[in-house]
Structures are given as structure tokens and as C-alpha cells.
C-alpha positions as CSV (number, residue, x, y, z in Angstrom):
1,X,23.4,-47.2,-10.8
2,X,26.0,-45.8,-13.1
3,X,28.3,-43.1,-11.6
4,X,26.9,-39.5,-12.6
5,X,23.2,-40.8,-12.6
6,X,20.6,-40.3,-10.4
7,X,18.5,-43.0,-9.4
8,X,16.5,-41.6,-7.0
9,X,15.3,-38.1,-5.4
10,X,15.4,-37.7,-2.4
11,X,13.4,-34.9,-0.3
12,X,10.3,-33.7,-1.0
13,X,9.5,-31.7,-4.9
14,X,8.4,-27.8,-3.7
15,X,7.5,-26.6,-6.9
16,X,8.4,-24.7,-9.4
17,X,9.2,-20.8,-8.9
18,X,9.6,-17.4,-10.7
19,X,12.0,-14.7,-9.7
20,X,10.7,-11.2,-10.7
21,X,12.0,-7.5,-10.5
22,X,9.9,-5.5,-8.3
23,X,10.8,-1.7,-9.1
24,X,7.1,-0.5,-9.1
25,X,6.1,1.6,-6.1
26,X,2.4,1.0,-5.0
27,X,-0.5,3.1,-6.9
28,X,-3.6,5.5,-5.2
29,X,-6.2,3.6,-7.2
30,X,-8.7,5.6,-5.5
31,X,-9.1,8.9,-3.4
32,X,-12.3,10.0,-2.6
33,X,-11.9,14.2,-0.7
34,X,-15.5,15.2,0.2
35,X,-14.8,18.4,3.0
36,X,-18.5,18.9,3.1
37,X,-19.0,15.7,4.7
38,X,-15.7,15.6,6.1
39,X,-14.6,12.1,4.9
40,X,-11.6,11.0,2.8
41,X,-11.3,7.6,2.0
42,X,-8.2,6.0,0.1
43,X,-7.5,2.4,-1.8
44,X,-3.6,1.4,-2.4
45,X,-2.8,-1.5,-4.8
46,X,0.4,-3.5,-4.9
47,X,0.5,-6.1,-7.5
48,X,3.9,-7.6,-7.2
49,X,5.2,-7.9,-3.2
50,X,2.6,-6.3,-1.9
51,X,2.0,-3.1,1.1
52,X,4.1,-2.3,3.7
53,X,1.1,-1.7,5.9
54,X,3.9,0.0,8.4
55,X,4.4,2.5,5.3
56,X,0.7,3.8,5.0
57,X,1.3,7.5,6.1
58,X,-1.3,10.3,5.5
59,X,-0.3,14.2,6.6
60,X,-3.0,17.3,6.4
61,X,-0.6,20.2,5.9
62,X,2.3,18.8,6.8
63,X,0.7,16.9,10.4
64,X,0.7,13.2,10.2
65,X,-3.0,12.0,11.1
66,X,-4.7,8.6,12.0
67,X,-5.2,6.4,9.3
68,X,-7.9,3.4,9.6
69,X,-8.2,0.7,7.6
70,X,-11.6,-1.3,6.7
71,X,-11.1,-5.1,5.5
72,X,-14.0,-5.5,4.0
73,X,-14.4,-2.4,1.8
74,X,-10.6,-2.9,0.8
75,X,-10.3,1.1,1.9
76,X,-8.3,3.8,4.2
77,X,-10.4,6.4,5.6
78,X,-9.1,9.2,7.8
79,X,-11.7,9.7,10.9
80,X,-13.7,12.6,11.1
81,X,-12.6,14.1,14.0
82,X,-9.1,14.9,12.1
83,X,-10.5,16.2,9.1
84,X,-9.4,20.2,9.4
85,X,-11.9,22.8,9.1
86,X,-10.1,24.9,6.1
87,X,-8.0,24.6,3.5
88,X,-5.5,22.4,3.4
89,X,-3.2,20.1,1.8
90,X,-3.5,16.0,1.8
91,X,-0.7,14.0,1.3
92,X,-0.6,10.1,1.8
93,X,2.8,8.1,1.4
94,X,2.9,4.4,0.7
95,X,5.8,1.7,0.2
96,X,5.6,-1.7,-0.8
97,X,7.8,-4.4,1.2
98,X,11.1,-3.3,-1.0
99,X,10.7,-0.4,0.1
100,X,9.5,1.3,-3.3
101,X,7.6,4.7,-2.1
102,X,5.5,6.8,-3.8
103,X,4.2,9.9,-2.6
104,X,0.5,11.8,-3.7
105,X,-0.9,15.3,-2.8
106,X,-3.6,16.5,-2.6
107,X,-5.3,20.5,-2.5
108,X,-8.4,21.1,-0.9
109,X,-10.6,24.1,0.1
């Protein structure tokens, strides 16, 4: 081979890749707030890098309370027993794995 060409590759070919911005903080694609049947259920979406599942953080008035998450149904629910028995305000707090937040409240009666 000539000097400057390649005549062979060596290694293995990966692929081809795209680099992308990710400024977006996750969205609350759902929130569902029923105090009669004391049940609040949640969905978060992430589109570009995804949940920081170690970010999910949901306060009633200002007291940070349990969070469950069910696979199948793609959904957060806070558990009954930690629904309160008045008035309140929700707040859930999510951040994707840059570490975009976002921050959502929520009244109640």
C-alpha cells in the first residue's frame, strides 16, 4: 500500500452515532388526585436520557411521602395510608439523568 492509504481496518465497526442536546426536563404526562378514594397516581416521560428514578420525589404539604412504582401500568402511585385527611398541597419533583428538574403542584381539598 501507498503511504497515507488505508488498506485495511482493523477492530471491529460499532456503528454509527448521534450526539444530541438534552436541555428538556422530564414532563407529568398524567396526574390523576381522587381524595375521595384516596389514590393519586402519576406517569413521568423522558424522551431523550431518560428518569433519574433516584429523582422521583413527591411532598403533601411540604412532607416528603413514599412513592411506588408499578411496571406494568407505567405509573407512580402514592399508598393510601399517606394520603392526608384534609386539604393539602401535592408536589412531585422529577429529574432526568442530566440532571434537568422540573417541579409540579398540586391543590387539593
Amino acid at each position: 500500500a501507498k503511504a497515507g492509504t488505508v488498506s485495511r481496518v482493523m477492530g471491529k465497526y460499532l456503528g454509527t452515532y448521534l450526539l444530541r442536546f438534552d436541555r428538556e426536563a422530564p414532563a407529568l404526562t398524567s396526574l390523576v388526585l381522587n381524595r375521595r378514594k384516596k389514590r393519586v397516581w402519576f406517569t413521568l416521560s423522558d424522551d431523550a436520557t431518560g428518569l433519574d428514578w433516584n429523582a422521583v420525589s413527591v411532598r403533601i404539604d411540604g412532607k416528603q411521602v413514599p412513592v411506588e412504582f408499578n411496571e406494568r401500568r407505567q405509573r407512580f402511585y402514592v399508598p393510601d395510608n399517606d394520603f392526608p385527611r384534609r386539604a393539602g398541597v401535592l408536589s412531585i419533583t422529577a429529574a432526568d439523568r442530566l440532571g434537568n428538574a422540573r417541579s409540579w403542584e398540586k391543590k387539593f381539598r
